[in-house]
C-alpha positions, 0 to 999 in steps of 0.5 A: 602249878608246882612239878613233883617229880616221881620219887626215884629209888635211892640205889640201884642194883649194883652190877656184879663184881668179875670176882664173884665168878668162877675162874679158870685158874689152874688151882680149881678142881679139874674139870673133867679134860686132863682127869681122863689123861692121868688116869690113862697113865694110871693104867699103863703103870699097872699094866707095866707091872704086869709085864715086869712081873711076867719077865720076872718069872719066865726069866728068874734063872737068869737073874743075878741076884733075884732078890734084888730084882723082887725088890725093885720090882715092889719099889715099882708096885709102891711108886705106881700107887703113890704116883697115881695118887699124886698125879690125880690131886691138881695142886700136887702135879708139879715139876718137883713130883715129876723130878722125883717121879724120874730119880724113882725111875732111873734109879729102877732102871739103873739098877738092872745091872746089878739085879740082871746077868748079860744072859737076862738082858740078851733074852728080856729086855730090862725090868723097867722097859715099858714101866719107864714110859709112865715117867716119861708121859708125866713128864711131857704132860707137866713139862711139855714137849721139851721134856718129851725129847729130854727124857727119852734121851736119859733113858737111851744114855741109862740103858747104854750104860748097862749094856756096857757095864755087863759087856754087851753090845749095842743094839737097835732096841735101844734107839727105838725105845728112844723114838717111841718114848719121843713120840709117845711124849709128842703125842701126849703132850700136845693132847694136853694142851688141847685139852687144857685149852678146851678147859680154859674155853669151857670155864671162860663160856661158863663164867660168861653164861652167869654174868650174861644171865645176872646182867639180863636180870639186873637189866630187866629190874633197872628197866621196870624201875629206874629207867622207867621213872627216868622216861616219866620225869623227861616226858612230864618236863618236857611238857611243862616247860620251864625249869621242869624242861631242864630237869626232863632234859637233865633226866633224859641224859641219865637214862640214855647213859644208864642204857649205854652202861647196860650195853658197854657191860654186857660188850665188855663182858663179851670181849674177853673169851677169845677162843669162843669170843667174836674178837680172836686172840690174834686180834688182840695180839695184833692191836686191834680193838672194837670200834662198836664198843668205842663209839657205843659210849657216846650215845647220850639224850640226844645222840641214838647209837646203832651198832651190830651186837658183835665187835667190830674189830679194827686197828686200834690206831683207826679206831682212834681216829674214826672216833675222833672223826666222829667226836668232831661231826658230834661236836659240829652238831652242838655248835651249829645246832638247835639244843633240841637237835638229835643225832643217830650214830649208825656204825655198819660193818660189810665184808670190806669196810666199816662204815660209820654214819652220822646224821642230825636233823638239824637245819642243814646247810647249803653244800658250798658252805663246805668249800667256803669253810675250808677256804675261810681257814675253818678246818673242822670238817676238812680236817678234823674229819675228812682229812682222819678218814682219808688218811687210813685209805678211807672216803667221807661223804656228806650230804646235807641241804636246808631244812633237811639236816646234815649226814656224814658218812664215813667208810674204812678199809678193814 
C-alpha cells in the first residue's frame, strides 16, 4: 500500500508588513490632542487684540504718535491671522515659524517707545502687554519648558529698555508679567507633552488593535488550512509506519513551529506599546527582557510550551541563563531519551519569583544517579543547570523515579 499524503497548498498567507500600518510619527495629521491647544492660543491672540484696541481708544491722546500705534496694531491683526494659520497645519509648527512668531512680537513691543509717550505708559500698560503671551505660549509648546523661561526673560530685558528710553522708572509690572509668562509656559508646555504622549499611546493601540485582528484572521485561515492538513499527515503516518512515520514525525515538527510563529508574532506584536503595553518602558531601559517570549520558540512536535499570555519581564542576563538551563534539561531529554519521548515546558510567574518546569515522560532514573553524575565528572545537570539557577539567587529541584519520567523545576527571584 503506497501512503499519499494530503496535497498541501503551495503558499501560505503572508503575515502583514509593520509598514502596512499606520505610524505614530509626527508628519500624520494631528489627531485631535494638540489641535484643541492651538486653537486655545488662536483664541487668546484675538482676545489680545481686543485689549490693544480697547487701549488704544481710551488712551489715544496720550499717544506719541498715533498713527504709528494704528499701524502696529494692524501688524498684530495681520500676524494673529498668519500665525493661527500656521500654527493649525502640523508640518508648519517648527522652530523657524516660532523665531519669526517671536522677531513680529519684539518688534510690536519695541516699538512702543516710539508709538507711546511716558504718560501712556503710566496709565496703560504697552500695546502688546497680554498679545505677547501668544508668542510665548507657542514657544513653550514647540520648544518646551526651556523656552517658556527664556522667553518670558526677553520680554522683561524688552520692556525695561522702554521704560528707560522714555525715563520711567522701574516698577513691580514688569517682574510680574515675567512670572505669569513663566508660569503660563510651564503650564502649557507640560500639557503639551501629556498630550502628545497620550497621542503616541493612542496611534501605538490603534496599530496593535489591526495587527492583533489581521493576525487573528491570518491565524483562523492557517488553522482551517494549513495546520489542519499538517495534523492529517502526523496522524496517518504515525499509523502507517515506515518512512510514512518519518514523514508524520517531520509533519508534526512543522506544525508545532508554524504554532509557535503564530504566538511569537502576536507577543511580538505586543511588546512594543510600552505606555499601554504589559512591559513598561522602564523595563525596557532597565535591560529587562520577556522570558515567556525566549522560551516560547522552543516548543516544537515534541516539546509542549505553556506560558502566561502577558510577558514575563526579567533581567536580560537571567533570561539568558534560564533558557540556557533550560535548553540543557531539553537537551538531556534528547540524549537520554526514547525519540518518542515528549516534554512540556511550563513557565509560572508568582508575585516573588518565576518558575520554570520541565517535565518528560520518559523512562526516568533513580535519584542517586544524579550525585553519581556529578562525581563521575558529568556536569550537565550539576552545572549547565543547577549551577545557572543558583547563581542568580534562584533553587532547582528535581524529581524523577524509574518508569515515571524526569521533572526539573526551576525558580528565580524577580
Amino acid at each position: 500500500m503506497t501512503f499519499r499524503p494530503p496535497r498541501i497548498p503551495r503558499s501560505l498567507p503572508s503575515l502583514p508588513s509593520p509598514s502596512t500600518f499606520p505610524t505614530s510619527g509626527r508628519t500624520t495629521p494631528a489627531m485631535g490632542y494638540e489641535a484643541p491647544i492651538w486653537r486655545a492660543i488662536s483664541a487668546f491672540r484675538i482676545a489680545s487684540l481686543l485689549y490693544a484696541l480697547v487701549l488704544i481708544v481710551q488712551h489715544h491722546a496720550l499717544l506719541a504718535r498715533p498713527w504709528l500705534a494704528w499701524t502696529v496694531f494692524a501688524t498684530m491683526v495681520a500676524w494673529t491671522a498668519v500665525a493661527g494659520y500656521a500654527y493649525a497645519v502640523d508640518q508648519h509648527r517648527h522652530w523657524r515659524l516660532v523665531l519669526v512668531d517671536l522677531a513680529v512680537t519684539f518688534a510690536c513691543q519695541a516699538a512702543t517707545m516710539f508709538a507711546a509717550s511716558p504718560g501712556y505708559l503710566r496709565m496703560a500698560p504697552p500695546l502688546t502687554a497680554t498679545w505677547f503671551g501668544g508668542a510665548a505660549l507657542a514657544a513653550a509648546v514647540i520648544g518646551g519648558r526651556r523656552w517658556a523661561l527664556i522667553i518670558p526673560v526677553g520680554y522683561g530685558i524688552v520692556d525695561i529698555t522702554v521704560r528707560v528710553k522714555l525715563g520711567l522708572d522701574i516698577t513691580a509690572a514688569t517682574p510680574r508679567g515675567m512670572v505669569l509668562l513663566i508660569l503660563a509656559g510651564f503650564a502649557v508646555g507640560y500639557m503639551t507633552h501629556i498630550a502628545q504622549a497620550a497621542e503616541r499611546r493612542f496611534a501605538a493601540a490603534v496599530e496593535l488593535e489591526a495587527r492583533t485582528r489581521e493576525r487573528e484572521r491570518l491565524a483562523r485561515s492557517i488553522h482551517d488550512s494549513v495546520l489542519q492538513v499538517l495534523a492529517i499527515v502526523q496522524r496517518r503516518g504515525t499509523e502507517l509506519g515506515g518512512e510514512a512515520a518519518d514523514l508524520g514525525r517531520l509533519a508534526g515538527e512543522q506544525e508545532a513551529k508554524l504554532r509557535a510563529l503564530i504566538g511569537v508574532q502576536a507577543q511580538a506584536e505586543r511588546t512594543p506599546v510600552d505606555a499601554a503595553a504589559d512591559v513598561s518602558a522602564a523595563d525596557a531601559e532597565e535591560g529587562r527582557a520577556d522570558l515567556s517570549a525566549r522560551l516560547g520558540v522552543l516548543a516544537c512536535a515534541r516539546v509542549t510550551v505553556s506560558a502566561p499570555a502577558l510577558p514575563v519581564p526579567l533581567a536580560q542576563h537571567a533570561v539568558d541563563e534560564v533558557d540556557a538551563a533550560v535548553q540543557a534539561a531539553l537537551a538531556n531529554v534528547e540524549r537520554h531519551c526514547p525519540a518518542e519521548t515528549r516534554v512540556w515546558l511550563l513557565v509560572e510567574d508568582e508575585e516573588d519569583t518565576v518558575t520554570v518546569t520541565v517535565r518528560d515522560d520518559g523512562p526516568g532514573m533513580d535519584e542517586s544517579r544524579i550525585a553519581e553524575a556529578a562525581s563521575d565528572g558529568r556536569l550537565g545537570i550539576a552545572q549547565s543547570i543547577q549551577g545557572r539557577i543558583r547563581d542568580l539567587g534562584g533553587e532547582t529541584a528535581i524529581f524523577t523515579a524509574p518508569g515515571e519520567g524526569t521533572e526539573v523545576e526551576m525558580r528565580v527571584p524577580r
